[in-house]
C-alpha positions in Angstrom: 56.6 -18.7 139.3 56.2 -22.2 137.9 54.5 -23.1 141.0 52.1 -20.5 140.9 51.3 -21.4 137.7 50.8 -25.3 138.3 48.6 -24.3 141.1 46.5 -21.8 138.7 46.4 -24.5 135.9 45.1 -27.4 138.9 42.4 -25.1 139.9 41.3 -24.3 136.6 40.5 -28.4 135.8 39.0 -28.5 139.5 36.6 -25.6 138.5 35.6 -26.6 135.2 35.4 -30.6 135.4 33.5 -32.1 138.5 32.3 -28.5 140.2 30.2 -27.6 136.8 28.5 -31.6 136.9 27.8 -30.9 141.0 26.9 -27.6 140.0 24.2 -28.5 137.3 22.8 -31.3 139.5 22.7 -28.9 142.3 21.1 -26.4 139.9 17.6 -29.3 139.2 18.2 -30.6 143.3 17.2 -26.6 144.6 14.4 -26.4 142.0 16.7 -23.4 140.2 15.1 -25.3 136.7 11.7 -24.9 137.9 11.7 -21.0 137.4 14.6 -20.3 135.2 14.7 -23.3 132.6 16.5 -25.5 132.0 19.5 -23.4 130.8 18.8 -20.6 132.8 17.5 -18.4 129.7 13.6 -19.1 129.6 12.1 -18.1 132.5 8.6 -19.3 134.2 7.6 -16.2 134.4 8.3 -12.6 132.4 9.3 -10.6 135.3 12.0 -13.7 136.5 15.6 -13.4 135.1 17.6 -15.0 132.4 20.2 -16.0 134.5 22.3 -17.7 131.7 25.8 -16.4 131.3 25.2 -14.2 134.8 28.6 -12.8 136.3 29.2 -15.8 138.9 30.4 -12.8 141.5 27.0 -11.0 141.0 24.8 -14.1 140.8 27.0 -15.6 144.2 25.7 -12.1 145.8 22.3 -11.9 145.1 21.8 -15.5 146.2 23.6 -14.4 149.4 21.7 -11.3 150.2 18.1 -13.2 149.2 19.2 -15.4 151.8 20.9 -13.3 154.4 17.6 -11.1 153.9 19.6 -8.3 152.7 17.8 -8.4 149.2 14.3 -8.5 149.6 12.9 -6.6 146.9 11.2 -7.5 143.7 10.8 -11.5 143.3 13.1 -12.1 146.2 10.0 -13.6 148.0 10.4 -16.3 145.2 13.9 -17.4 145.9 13.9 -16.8 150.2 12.6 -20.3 150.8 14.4 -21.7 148.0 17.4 -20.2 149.2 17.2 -21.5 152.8 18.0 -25.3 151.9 20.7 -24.2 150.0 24.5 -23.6 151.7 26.4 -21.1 151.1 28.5 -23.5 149.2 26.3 -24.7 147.4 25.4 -20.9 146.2 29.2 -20.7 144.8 28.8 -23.8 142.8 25.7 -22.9 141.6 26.9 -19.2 140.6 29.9 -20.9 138.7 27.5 -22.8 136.8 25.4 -20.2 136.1 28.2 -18.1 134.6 28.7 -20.9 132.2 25.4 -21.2 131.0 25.0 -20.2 127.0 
C-alpha cells in the first residue's frame, strides 16, 4: 500500500510540474492560442470553443478523432491541419493543460 501510494504521489508532481510548462509551450508552438486565447476562454471566433477548464479525457478525444478523421463536423476543418503536426503525445499534454486552464 505504501508503495502504491509513493507511486500515486510521484506521478502527481510529474503531471503537475514540468508536463503543464511543456504543455503550455506546446499549447503557443501548435497555434492552439491563435483561435482559443490565450487561456483558452476567449475565442477568435463565436462559434469556436472555450476550452478553459475542458475535461482533459474529452478534450484528449476530440483532438484524437479531429485527427484520426473520426470527428469531422462543425469547425473540425479548423483544427485537421493543425492537428496533423501534432503527436498523439503531444494531444495528452496539451489536454492536461487544457483541463487546468481557469
Amino acid at each position: 500500500m505504501k508503495i502504491v501510494m509513493t507511486f500515486v504521489a510521484a506521478a502527481a508532481v510529474l503531471v503537475s510540474g514540468p508536463a503543464l510548462a511543456d504543455g503550455a509551450k506546446l499549447y503557443a508552438e501548435k497555434t492552439c492560442v491563435a483561435c482559443h486565447g490565450p487561456k483558452g476562454d476567449k475565442p477568435l471566433m463565436p462559434d469556436y470553443p472555450k476550452i478553459a477548464g475542458q475535461n482533459a479525457k474529452y478534450a484528449e478525444r476530440q483532438m484524437l478523432d479531429i485527427k484520426s478523421g473520426a470527428r469531422a463536423n462543425g469547425n473540425s476543418a479548423a483544427m485537421k491541419g493543425v492537428m496533423e503536426i501534432v503527436s498523439e503525445a503531444e494531444i495528452k499534454q496539451l489536454a492536461e493543460y487544457i483541463s487546468k486552464l481557469k
